[in-house]
C-alpha angles and dihedrals in degrees: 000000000000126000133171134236108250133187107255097176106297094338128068124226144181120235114236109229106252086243089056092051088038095056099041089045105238138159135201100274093040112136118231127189103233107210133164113220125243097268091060096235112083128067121217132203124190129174110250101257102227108221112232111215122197119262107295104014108124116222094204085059092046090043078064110038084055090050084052098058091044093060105036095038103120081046088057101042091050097052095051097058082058 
């Protein structure tokens, strides 16, 4: 299936074909991770997979403790190894 490159503001974009969107169940709003694959000459597009977290788990508090982890990894690392 063929689409063209078109102007959306100062970016470009592709249209999705309304059966892929329909299939994957997807709505306007939806966020998507944009990749290239290793080769360098394919784009792939994936749905966000929303992570569901069990009743009274806060994402704000697990957003941090993730950022927390990133930062301080080799820390971490370090540290477990003891």
């Amino acid at each position: 299936m063929h689409r063209k490159l078109c102007s959306i503001g100062n970016s470009q974009g592709v249209s999705i074909p309304r059966e892929m969107i329909e299939k994957l169940k997807l709505s306007a709003g939806a966020e998507l991770d944009i990749t290239m694959d290793k080769s360098g000459q394919r784009i792939v597009l994936e749905p966000v997979k929303k992570k569901k977290y069990p009743k009274g788990i806060d994402r704000e508090f697990v957003s941090q403790v993730n950022e927390f982890i990133e930062k301080y990894r080799p820390a971490l690392k370090a540290l477990a190894k003891g």
